[in-house]
N, CA, C and O atoms as a DFTB+ gen file, in Angstrom:
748 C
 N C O
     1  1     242.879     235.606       2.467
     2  2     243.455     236.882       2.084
     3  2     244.577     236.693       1.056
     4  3     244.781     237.547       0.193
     5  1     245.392     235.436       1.164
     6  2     246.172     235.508       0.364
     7  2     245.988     235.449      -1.204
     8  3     246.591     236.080      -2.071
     9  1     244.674     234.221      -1.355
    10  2     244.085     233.910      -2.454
    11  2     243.547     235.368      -2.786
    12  3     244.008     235.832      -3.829
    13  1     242.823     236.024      -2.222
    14  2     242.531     237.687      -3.099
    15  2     243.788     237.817      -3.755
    16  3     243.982     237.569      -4.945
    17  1     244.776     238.281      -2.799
    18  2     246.059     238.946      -2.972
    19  2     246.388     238.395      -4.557
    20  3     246.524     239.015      -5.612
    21  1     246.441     237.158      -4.279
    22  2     246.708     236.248      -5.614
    23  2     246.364     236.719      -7.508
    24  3     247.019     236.953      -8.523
    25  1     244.735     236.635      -7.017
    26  2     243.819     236.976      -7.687
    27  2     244.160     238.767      -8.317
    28  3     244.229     239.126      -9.492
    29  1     244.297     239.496      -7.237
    30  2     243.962     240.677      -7.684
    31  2     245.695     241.121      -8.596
    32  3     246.091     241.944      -9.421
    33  1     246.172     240.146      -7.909
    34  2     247.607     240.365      -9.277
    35  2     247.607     239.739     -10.670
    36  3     248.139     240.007     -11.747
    37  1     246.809     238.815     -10.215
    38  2     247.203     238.066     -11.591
    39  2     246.380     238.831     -12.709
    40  3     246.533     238.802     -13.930
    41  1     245.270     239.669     -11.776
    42  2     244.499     240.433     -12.712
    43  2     244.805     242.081     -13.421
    44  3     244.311     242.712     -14.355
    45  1     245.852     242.334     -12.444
    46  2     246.868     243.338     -13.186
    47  2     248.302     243.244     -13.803
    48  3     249.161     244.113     -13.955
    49  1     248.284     241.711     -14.157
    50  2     249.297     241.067     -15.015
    51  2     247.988     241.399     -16.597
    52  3     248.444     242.155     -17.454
    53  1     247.019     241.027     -16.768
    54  2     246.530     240.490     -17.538
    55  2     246.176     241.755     -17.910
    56  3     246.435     241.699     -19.112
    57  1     245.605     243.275     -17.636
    58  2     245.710     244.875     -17.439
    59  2     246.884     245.095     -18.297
    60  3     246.831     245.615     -19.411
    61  1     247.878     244.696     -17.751
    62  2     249.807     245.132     -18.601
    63  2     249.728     245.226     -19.587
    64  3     250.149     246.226     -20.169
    65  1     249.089     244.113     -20.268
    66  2     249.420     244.067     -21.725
    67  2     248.630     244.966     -22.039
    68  3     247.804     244.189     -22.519
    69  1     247.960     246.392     -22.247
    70  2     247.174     246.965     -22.716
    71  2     247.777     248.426     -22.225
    72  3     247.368     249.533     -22.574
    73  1     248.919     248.106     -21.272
    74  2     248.996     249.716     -20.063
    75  2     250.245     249.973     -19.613
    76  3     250.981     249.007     -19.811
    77  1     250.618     250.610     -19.247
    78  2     251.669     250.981     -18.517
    79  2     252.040     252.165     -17.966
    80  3     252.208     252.986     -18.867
    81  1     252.267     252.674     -16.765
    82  2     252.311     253.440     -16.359
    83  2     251.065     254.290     -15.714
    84  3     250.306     253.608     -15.025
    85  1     250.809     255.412     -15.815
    86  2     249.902     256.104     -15.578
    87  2     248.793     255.614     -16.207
    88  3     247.879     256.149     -15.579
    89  1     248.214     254.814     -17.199
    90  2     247.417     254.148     -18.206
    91  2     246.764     253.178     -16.404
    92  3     245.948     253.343     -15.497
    93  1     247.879     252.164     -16.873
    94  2     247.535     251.444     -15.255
    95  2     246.337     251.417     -14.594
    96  3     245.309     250.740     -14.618
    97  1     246.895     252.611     -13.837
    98  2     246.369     252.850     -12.516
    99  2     244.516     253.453     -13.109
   100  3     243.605     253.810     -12.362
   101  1     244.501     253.399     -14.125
   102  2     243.227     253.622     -14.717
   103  2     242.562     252.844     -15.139
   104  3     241.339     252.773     -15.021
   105  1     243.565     251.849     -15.928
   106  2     243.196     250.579     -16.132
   107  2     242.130     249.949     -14.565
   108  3     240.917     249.739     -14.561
   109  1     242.874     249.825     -13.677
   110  2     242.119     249.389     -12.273
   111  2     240.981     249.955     -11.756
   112  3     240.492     249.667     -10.664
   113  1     240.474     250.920     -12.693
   114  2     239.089     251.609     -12.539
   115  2     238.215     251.410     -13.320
   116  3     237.123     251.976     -13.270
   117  1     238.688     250.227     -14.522
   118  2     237.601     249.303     -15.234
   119  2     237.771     248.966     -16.621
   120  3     237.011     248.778     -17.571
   121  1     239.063     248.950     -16.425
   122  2     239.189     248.129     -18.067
   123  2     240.420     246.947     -17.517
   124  3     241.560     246.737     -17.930
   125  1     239.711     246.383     -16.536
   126  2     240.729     244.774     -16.359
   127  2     240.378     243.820     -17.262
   128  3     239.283     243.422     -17.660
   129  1     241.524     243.518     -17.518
   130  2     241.433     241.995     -18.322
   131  2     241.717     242.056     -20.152
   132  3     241.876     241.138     -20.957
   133  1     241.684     243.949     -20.381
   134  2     241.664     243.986     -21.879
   135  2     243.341     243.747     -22.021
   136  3     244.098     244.016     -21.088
   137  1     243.701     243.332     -23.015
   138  2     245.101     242.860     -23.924
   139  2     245.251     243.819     -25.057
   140  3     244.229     244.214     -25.618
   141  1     246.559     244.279     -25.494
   142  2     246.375     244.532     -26.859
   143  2     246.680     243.182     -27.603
   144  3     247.069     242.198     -26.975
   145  1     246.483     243.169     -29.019
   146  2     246.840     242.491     -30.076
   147  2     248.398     242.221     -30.437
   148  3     249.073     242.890     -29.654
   149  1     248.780     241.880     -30.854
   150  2     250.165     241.556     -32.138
   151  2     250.117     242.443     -33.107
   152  3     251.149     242.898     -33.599
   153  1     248.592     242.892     -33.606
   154  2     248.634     243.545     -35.128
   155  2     248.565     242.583     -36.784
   156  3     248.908     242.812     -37.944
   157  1     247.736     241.134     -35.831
   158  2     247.382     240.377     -36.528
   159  2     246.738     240.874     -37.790
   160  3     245.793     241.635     -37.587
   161  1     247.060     240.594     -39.195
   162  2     246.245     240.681     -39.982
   163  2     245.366     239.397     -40.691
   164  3     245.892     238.417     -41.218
   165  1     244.083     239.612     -40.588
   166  2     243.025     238.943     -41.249
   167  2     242.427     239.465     -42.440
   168  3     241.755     240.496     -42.439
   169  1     242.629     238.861     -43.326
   170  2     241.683     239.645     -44.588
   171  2     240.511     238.145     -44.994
   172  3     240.581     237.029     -44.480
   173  1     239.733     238.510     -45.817
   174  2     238.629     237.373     -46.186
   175  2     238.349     238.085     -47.605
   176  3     238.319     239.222     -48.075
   177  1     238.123     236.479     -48.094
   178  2     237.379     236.231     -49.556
   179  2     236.362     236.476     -49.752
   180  3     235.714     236.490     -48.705
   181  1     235.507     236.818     -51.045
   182  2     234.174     238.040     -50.812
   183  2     233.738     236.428     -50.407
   184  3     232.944     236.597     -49.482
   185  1     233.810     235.568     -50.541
   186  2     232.594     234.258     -50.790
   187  2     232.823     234.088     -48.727
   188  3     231.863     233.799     -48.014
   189  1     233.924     234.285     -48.290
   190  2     233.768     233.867     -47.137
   191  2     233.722     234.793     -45.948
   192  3     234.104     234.522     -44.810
   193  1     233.128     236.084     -46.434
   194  2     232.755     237.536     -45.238
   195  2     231.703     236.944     -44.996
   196  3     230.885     236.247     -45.596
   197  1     231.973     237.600     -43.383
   198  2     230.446     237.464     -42.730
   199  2     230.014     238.951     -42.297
   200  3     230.705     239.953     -42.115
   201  1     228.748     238.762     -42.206
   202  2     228.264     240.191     -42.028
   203  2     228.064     240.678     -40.995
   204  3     227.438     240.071     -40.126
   205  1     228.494     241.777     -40.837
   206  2     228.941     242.203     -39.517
   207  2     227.498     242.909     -39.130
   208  3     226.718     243.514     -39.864
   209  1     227.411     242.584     -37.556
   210  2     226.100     243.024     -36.819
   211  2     225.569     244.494     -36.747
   212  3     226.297     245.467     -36.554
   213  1     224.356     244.534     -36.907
   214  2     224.524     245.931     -36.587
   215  2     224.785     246.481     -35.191
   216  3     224.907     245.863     -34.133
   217  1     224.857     248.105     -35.497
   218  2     225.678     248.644     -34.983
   219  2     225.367     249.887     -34.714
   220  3     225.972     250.706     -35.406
   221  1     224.536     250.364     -33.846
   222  2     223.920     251.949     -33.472
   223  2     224.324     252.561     -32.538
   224  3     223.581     252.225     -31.616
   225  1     224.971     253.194     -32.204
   226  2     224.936     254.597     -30.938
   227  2     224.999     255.995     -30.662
   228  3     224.590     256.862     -31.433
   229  1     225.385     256.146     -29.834
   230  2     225.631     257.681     -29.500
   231  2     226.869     257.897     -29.595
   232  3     227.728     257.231     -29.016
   233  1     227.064     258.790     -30.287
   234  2     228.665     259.102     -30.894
   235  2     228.769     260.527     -30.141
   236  3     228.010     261.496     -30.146
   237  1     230.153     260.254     -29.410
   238  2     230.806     261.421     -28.712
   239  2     230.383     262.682     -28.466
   240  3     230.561     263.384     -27.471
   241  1     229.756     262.916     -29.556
   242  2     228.977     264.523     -29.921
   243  2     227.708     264.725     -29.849
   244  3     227.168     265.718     -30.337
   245  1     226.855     263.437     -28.987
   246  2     225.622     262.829     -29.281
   247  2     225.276     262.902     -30.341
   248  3     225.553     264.068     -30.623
   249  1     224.786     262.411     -31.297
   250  2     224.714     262.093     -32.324
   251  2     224.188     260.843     -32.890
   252  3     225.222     260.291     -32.514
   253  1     223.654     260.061     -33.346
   254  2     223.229     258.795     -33.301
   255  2     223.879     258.430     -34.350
   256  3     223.386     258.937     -35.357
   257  1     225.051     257.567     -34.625
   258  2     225.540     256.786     -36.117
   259  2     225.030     254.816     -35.835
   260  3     225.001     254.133     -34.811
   261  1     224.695     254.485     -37.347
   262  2     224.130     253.087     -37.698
   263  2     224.993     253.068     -38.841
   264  3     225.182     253.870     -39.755
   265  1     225.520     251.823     -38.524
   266  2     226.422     250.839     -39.591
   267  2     225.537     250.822     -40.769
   268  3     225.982     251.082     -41.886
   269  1     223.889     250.425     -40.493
   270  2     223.335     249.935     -41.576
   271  2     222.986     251.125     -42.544
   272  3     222.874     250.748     -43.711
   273  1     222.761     252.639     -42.317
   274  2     222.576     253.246     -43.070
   275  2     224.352     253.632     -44.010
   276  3     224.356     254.610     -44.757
   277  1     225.581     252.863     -43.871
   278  2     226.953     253.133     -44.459
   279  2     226.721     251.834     -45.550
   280  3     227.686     251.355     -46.145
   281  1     225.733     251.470     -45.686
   282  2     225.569     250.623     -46.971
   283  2     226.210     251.062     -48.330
   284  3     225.711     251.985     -48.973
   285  1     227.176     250.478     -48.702
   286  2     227.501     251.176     -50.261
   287  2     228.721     252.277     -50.272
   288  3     229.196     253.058     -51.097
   289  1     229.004     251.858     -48.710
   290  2     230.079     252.482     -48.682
   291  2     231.361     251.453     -48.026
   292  3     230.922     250.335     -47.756
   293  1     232.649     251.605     -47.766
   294  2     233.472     250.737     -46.803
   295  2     233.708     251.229     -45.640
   296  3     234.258     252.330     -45.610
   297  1     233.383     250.601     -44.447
   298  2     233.378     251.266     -43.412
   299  2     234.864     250.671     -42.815
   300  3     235.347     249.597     -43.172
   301  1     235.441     251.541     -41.893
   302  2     236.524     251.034     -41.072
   303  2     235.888     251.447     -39.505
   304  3     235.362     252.499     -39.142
   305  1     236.145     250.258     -38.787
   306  2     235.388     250.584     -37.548
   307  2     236.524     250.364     -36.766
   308  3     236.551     249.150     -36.561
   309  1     237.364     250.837     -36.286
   310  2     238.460     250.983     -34.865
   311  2     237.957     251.098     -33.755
   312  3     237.139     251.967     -33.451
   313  1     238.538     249.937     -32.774
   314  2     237.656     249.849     -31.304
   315  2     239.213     250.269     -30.371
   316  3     240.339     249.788     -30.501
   317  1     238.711     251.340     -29.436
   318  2     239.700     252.162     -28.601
   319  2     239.015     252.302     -27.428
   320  3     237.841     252.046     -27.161
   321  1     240.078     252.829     -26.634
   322  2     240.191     253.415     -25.268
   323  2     241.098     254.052     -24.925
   324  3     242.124     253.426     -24.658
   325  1     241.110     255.467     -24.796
   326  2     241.816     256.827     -24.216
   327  2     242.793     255.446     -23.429
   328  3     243.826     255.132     -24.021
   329  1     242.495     254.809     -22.353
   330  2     243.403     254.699     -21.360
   331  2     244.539     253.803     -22.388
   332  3     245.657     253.782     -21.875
   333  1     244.482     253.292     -23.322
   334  2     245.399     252.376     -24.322
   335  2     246.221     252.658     -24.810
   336  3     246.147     253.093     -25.960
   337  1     247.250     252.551     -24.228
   338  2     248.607     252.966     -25.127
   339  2     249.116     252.147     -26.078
   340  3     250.196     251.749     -25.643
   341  1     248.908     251.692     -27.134
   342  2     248.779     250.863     -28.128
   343  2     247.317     251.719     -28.778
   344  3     247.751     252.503     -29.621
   345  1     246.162     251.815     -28.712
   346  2     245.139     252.930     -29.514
   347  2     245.978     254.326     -29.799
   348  3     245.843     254.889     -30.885
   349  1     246.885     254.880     -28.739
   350  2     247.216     256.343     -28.646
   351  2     248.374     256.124     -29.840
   352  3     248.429     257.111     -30.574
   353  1     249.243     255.133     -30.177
   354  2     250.344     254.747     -30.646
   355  2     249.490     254.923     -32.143
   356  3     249.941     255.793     -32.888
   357  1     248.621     254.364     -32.491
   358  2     247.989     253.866     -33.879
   359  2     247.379     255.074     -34.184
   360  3     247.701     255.463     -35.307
   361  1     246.431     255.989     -33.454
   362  2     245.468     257.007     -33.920
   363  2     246.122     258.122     -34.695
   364  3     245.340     258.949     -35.164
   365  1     247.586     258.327     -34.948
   366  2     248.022     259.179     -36.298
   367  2     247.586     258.149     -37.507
   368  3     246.720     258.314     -38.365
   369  1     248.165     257.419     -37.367
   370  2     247.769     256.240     -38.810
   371  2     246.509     256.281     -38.947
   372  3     246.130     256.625     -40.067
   373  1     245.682     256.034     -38.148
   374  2     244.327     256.187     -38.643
   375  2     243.575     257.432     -39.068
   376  3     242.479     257.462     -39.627
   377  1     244.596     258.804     -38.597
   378  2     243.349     259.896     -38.492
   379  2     244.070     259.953     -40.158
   380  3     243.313     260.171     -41.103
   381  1     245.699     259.720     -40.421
   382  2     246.367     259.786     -41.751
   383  2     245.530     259.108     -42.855
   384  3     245.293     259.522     -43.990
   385  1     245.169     258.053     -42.298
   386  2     244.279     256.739     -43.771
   387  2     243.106     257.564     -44.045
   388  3     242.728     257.805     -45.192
   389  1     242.167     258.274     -42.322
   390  2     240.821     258.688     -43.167
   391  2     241.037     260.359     -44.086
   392  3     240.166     260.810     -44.831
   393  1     241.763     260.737     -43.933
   394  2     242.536     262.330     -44.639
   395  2     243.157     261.685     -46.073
   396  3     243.284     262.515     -46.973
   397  1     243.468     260.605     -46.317
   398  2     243.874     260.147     -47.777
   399  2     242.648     259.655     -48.341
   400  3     242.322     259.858     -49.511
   401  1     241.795     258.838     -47.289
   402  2     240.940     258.113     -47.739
   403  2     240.210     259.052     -48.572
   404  3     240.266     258.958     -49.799
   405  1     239.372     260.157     -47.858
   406  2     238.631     260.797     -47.866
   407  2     236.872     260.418     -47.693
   408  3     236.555     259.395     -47.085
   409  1     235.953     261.209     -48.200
   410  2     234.762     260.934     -48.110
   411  2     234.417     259.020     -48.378
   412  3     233.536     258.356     -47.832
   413  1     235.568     258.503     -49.495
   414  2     234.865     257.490     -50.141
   415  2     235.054     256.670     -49.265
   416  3     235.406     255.626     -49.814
   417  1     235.011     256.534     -48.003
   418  2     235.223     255.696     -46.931
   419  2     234.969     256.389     -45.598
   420  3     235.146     257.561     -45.267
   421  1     234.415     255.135     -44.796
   422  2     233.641     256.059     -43.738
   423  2     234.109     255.169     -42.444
   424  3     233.789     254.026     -42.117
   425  1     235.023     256.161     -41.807
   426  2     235.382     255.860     -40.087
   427  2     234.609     256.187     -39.461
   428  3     233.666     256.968     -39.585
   429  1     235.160     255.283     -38.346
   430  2     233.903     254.921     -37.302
   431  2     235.041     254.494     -36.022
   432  3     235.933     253.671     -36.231
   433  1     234.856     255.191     -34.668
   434  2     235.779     254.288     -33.774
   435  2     234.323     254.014     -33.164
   436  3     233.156     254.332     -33.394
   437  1     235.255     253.037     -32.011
   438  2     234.244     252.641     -30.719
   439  2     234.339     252.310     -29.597
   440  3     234.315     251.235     -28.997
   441  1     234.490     253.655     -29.262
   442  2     235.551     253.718     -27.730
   443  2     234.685     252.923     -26.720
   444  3     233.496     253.205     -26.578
   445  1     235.384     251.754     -25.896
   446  2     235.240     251.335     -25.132
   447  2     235.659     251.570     -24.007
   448  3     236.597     252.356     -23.873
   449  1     235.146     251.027     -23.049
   450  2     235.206     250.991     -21.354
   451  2     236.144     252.501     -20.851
   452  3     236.830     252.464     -19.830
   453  1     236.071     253.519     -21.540
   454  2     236.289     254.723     -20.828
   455  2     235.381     255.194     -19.636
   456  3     234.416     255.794     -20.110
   457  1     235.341     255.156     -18.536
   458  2     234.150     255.656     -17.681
   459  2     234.027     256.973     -17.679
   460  3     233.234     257.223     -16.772
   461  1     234.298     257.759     -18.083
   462  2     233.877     259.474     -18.724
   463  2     234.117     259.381     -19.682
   464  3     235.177     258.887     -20.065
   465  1     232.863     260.000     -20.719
   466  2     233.094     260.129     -21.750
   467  2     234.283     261.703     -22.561
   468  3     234.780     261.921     -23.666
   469  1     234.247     262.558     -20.966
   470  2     235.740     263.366     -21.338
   471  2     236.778     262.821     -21.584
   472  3     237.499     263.495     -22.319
   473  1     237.305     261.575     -21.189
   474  2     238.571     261.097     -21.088
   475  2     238.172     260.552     -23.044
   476  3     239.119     260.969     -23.711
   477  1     237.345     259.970     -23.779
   478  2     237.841     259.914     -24.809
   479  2     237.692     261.258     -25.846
   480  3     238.213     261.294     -26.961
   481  1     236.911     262.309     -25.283
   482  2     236.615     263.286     -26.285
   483  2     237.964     263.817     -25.909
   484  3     238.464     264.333     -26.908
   485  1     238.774     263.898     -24.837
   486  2     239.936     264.719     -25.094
   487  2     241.511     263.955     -25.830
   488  3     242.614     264.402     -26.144
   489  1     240.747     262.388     -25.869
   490  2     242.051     261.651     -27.193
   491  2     241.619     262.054     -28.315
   492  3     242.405     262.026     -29.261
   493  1     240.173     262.569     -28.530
   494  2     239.811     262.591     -30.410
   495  2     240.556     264.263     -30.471
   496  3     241.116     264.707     -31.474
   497  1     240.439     264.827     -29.486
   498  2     240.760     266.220     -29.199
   499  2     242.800     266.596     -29.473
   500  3     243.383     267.525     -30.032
   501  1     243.258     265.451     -28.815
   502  2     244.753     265.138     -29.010
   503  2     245.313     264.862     -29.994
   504  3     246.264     265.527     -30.404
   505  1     244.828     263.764     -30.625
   506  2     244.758     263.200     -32.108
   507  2     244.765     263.946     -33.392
   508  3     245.496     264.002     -34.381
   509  1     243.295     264.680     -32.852
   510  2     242.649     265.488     -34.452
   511  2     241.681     264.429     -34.561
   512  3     240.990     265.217     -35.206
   513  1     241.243     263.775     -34.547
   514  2     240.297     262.422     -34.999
   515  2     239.124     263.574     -35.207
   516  3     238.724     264.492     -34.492
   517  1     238.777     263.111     -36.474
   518  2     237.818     263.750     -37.725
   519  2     236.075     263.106     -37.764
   520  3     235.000     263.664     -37.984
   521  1     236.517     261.447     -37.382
   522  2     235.655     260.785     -37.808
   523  2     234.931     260.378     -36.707
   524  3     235.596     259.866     -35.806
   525  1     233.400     260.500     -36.501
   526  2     232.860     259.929     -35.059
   527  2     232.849     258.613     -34.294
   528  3     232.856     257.521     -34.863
   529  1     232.833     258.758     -33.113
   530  2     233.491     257.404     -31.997
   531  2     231.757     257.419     -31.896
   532  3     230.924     258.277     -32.188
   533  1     231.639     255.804     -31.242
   534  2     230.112     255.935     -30.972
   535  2     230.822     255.644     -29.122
   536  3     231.597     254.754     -28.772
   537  1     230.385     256.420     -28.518
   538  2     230.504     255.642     -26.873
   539  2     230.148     254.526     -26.124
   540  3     229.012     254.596     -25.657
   541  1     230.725     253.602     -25.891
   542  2     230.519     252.638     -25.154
   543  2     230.766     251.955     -23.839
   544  3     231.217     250.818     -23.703
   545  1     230.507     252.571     -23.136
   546  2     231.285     252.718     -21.706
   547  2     231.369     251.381     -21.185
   548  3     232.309     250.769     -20.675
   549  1     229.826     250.970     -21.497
   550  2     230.097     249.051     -20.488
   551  2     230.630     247.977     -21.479
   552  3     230.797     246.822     -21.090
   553  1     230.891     248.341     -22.725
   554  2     231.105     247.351     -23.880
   555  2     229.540     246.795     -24.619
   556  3     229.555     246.203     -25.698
   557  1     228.721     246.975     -24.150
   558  2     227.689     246.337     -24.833
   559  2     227.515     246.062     -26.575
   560  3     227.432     244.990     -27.174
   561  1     227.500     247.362     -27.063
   562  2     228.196     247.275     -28.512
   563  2     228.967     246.414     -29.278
   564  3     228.817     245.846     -30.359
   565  1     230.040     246.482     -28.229
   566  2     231.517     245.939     -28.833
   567  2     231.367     243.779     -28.688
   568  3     232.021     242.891     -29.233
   569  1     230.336     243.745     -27.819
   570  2     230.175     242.482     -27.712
   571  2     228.774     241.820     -28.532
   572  3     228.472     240.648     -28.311
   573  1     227.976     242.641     -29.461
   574  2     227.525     242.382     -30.873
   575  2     228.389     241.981     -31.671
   576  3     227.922     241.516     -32.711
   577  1     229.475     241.983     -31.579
   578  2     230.499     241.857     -32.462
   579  2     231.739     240.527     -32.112
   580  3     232.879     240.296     -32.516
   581  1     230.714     239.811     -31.075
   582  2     231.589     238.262     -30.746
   583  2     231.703     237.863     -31.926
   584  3     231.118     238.290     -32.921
   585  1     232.839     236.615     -31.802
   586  2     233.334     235.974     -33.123
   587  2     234.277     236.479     -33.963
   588  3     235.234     236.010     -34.579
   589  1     233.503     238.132     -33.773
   590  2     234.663     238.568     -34.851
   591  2     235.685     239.965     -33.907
   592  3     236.570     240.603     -34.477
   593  1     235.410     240.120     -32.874
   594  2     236.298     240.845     -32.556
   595  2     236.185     240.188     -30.968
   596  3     235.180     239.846     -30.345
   597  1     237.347     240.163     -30.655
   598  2     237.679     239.889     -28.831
   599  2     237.252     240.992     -27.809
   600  3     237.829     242.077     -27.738
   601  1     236.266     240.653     -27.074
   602  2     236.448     242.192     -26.530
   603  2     237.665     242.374     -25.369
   604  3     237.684     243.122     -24.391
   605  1     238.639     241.439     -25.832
   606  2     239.547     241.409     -24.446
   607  2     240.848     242.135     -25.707
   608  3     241.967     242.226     -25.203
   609  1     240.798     242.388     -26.494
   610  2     242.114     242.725     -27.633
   611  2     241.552     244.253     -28.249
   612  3     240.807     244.622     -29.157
   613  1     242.234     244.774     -27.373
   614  2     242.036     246.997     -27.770
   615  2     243.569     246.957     -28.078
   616  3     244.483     246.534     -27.370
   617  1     243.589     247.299     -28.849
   618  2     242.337     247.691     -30.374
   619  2     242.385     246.372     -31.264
   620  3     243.127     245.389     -31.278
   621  1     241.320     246.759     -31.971
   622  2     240.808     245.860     -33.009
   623  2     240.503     247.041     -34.270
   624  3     240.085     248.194     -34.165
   625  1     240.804     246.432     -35.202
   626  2     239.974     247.682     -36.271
   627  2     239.441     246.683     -37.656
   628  3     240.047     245.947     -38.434
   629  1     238.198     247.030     -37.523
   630  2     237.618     245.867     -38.957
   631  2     237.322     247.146     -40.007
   632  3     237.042     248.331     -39.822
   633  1     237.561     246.158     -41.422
   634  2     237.152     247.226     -42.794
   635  2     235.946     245.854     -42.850
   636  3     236.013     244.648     -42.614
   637  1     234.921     246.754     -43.275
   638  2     233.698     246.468     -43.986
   639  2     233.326     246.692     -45.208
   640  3     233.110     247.867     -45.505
   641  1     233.157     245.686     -46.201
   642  2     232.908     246.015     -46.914
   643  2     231.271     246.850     -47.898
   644  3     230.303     247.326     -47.304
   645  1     231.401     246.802     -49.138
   646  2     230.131     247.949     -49.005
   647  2     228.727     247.262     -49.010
   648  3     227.592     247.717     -48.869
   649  1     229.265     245.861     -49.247
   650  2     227.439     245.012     -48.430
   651  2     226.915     245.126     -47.468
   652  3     225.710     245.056     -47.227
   653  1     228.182     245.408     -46.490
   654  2     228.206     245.194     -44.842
   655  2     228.864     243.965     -44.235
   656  3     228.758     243.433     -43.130
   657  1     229.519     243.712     -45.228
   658  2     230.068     242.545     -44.634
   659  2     231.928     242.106     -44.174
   660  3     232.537     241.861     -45.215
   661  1     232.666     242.003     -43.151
   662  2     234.060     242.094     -42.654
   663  2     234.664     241.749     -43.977
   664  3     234.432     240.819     -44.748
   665  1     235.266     242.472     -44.015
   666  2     236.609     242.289     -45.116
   667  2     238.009     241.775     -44.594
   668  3     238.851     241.040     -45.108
   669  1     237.952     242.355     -43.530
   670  2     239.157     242.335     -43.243
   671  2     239.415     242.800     -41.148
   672  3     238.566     243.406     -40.493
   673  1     240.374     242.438     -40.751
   674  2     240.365     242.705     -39.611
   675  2     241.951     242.658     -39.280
   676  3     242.609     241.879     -39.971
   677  1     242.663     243.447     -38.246
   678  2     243.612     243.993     -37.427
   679  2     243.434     243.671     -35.563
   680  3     242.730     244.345     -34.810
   681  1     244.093     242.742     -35.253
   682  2     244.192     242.369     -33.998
   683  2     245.375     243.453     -33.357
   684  3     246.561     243.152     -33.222
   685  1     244.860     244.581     -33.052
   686  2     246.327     244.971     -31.912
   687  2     246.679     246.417     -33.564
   688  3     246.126     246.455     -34.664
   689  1     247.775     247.338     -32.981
   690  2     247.906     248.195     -33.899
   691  2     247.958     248.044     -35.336
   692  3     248.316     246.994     -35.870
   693  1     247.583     249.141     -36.009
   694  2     247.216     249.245     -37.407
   695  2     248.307     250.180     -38.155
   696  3     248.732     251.103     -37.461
   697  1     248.623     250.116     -38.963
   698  2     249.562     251.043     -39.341
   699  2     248.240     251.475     -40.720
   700  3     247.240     250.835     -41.046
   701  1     249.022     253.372     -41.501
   702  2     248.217     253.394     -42.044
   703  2     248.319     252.711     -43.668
   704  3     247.486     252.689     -44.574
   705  1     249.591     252.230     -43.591
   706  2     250.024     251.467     -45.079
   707  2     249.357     250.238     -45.179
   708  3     248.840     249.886     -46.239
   709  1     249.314     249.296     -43.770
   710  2     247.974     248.204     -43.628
   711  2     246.499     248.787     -44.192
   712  3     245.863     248.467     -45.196
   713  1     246.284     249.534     -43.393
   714  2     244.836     249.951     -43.783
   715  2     244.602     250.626     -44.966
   716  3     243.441     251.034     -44.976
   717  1     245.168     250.895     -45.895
   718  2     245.051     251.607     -47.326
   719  2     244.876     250.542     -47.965
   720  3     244.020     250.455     -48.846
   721  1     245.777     249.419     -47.570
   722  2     246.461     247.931     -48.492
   723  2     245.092     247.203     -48.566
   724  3     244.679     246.776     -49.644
   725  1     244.194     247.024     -47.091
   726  2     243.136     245.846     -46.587
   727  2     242.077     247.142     -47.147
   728  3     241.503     246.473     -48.006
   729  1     241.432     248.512     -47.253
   730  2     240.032     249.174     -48.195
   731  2     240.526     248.819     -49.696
   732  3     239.755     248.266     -50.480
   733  1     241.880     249.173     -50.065
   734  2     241.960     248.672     -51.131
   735  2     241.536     247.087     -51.584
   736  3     241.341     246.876     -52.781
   737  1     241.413     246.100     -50.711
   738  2     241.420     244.662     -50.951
   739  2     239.922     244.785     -50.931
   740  3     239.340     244.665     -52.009
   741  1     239.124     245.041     -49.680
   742  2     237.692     245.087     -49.274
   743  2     236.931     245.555     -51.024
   744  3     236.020     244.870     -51.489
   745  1     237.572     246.942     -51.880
   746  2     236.329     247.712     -52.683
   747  2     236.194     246.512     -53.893
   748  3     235.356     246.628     -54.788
């Protein structure tokens, strides 16, 4: 009993970094173990992008969005979760970058491990978020995307460039002066 006891703390030590408070106690209903980031920035040389996997689902509104038909365009793909306070902190900056951006760039989130999909339609709802989330409740999606994104670090946000290939990547919050700086680097 003690070893559980052990266990089941050390596993809402490792929850913290992603939560606090009321977040928490939600966290313990199935997003253990995610971290946020630092806000690492990664950018890459066109010679050394790799191409990012595809990428199909059901977006919030059902809807079906594919990475591969955003060919020729730069995609920014932001990976969230309503319960993340660090996503809730960043999503003005982002809904700000795609309202400057405009059409010539195409957002994309990808809400993870929310277990109702109300709990993230009412952050895009809080926000204003413009641009469609594809849903991902068990992560399956988000783990096409080993190598280049952690699925243990919410948020993550990658720019793609218009081959399809990572330009650039954000470990942990994004500001929107980063993300103008890294589509500008990606076109």
């Amino acid at each position: 009993m003690i070893r559980r006891t052990a266990l089941v703390a050390a596993g809402l030590l490792l929850v913290a970094g992603c939560s606090s408070g009321q977040q928490a106690s939600q966290n313990r209903q199935g997003q253990a173990g995610f971290v946020s980031g630092n806000g690492n920035v990664s950018t890459f040389a066109e010679a050394d992008r790799k191409p990012a996997p595809e990428l199909t689902g059901k977006t919030l509104d059902d809807k079906t969005w594919t990475l591969s038909e955003q060919k020729g365009k730069i995609v920014v793909l932001n990976v969230w979760g309503s319960w993340c306070p660090p996503c809730r902190k960043e999503a003005p900056d982002l809904v700000a970058a795609a309202k400057e951006l405009g059409s010539s760039v195409q957002f994309v989130g990808l809400n993870t491990r929310d277990l109702d999909p109300a709990q993230a339609k009412k952050f895009v709802q809080e926000f204003g978020v413009t641009y469609p989330s594809i849903y991902d409740r068990d992560g399956k999606a988000l783990l096409r995307f080993r190598g280049q994104i952690s699925p243990k670090a919410i948020p993550t946000t990658l720019v793609i460039d218009k081959q399809g290939k990572v330009a650039g990547r954000v470990v942990g919050e994004v500001t929107k002066q980063t993300l103008l700086g890294m589509v500008k680097d990606a076109g």
